[in-house]
TIVO-742807 format. One record per residue (C-alpha): x, y, z. Coordinates in steps of 0.02 Angstrom, whole numbers, padded with zeros to 5 digits, always signed. Example, Ala and Ser with C-alpha at 12.3 -4.5 7.8 and 13.67 -1.06 7.14 Angstrom:
<pts>
+00615-00225+00390/+00684-00053+00357/
</pts>
This chain:
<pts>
+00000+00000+00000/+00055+00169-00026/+00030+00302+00115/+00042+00484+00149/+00085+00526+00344/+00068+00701+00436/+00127+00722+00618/+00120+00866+00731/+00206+00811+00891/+00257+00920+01060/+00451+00987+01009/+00494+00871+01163/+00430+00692+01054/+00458+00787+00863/+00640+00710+00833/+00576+00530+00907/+00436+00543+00779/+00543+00580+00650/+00681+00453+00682/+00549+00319+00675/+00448+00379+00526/+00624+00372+00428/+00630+00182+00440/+00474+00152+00351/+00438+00302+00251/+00529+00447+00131/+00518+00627+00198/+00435+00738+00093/+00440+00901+00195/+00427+00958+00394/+00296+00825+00471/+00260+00748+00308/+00318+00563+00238/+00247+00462+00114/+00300+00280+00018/+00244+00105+00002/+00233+00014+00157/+00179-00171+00194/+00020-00191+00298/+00147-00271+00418/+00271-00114+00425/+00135-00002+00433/+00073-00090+00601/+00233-00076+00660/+00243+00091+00609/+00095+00137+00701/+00146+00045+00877/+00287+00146+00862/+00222+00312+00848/+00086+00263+00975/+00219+00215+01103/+00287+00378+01109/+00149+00509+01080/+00049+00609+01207/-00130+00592+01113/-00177+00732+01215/-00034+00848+01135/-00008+00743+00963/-00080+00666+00799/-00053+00596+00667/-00144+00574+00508/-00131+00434+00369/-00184+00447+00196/-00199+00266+00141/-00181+00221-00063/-00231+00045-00107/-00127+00092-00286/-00033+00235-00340/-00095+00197-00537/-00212+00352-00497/-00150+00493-00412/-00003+00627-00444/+00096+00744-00354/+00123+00922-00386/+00245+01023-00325/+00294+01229-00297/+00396+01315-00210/+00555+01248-00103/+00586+01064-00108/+00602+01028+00071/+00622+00811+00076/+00712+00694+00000/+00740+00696-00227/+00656+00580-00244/+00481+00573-00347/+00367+00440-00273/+00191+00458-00372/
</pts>
């Protein structure tokens, strides 16, 4: 599956939350990641983040894609992430 993640986390938890979405996901720009993920991973991913969020100071929000085949990304402005294009 292909997914599109947005975090806003306390400054104390941000770099935590960032350190684990970089093992399963590309960084796009500040609080955003996106990439193909096994359902497995993305459990995983999600335990994670769980474990170390305050849900009454965070969230997080996943788009979930079933197939890439059709969407497309736009972009303007400063390129913040990674070179990478992913859809």
């Amino acid at each position: 599956m292909f997914i599109i993640l947005v975090y806003d986390f306390n400054e104390k938890r941000v770099g935590k939350a960032l350190k684990i979405c970089r093992k399963y996901l590309h960084w796009v720009q500040n609080s955003v990641f996106e990439g193909e993920i096994t359902k497995a991973n993305f459990v995983k991913l999600k335990m994670e983040l769980k474990g170390i969020m305050d849900e009454d100071e965070d969230s997080v929000i996943f788009y979930i894609f079933r197939t890439r085949q059709y969407t497309s990304r736009e972009e303007m402005g400063l390129k913040k992430g990674g070179e990478e294009l992913f859809l």
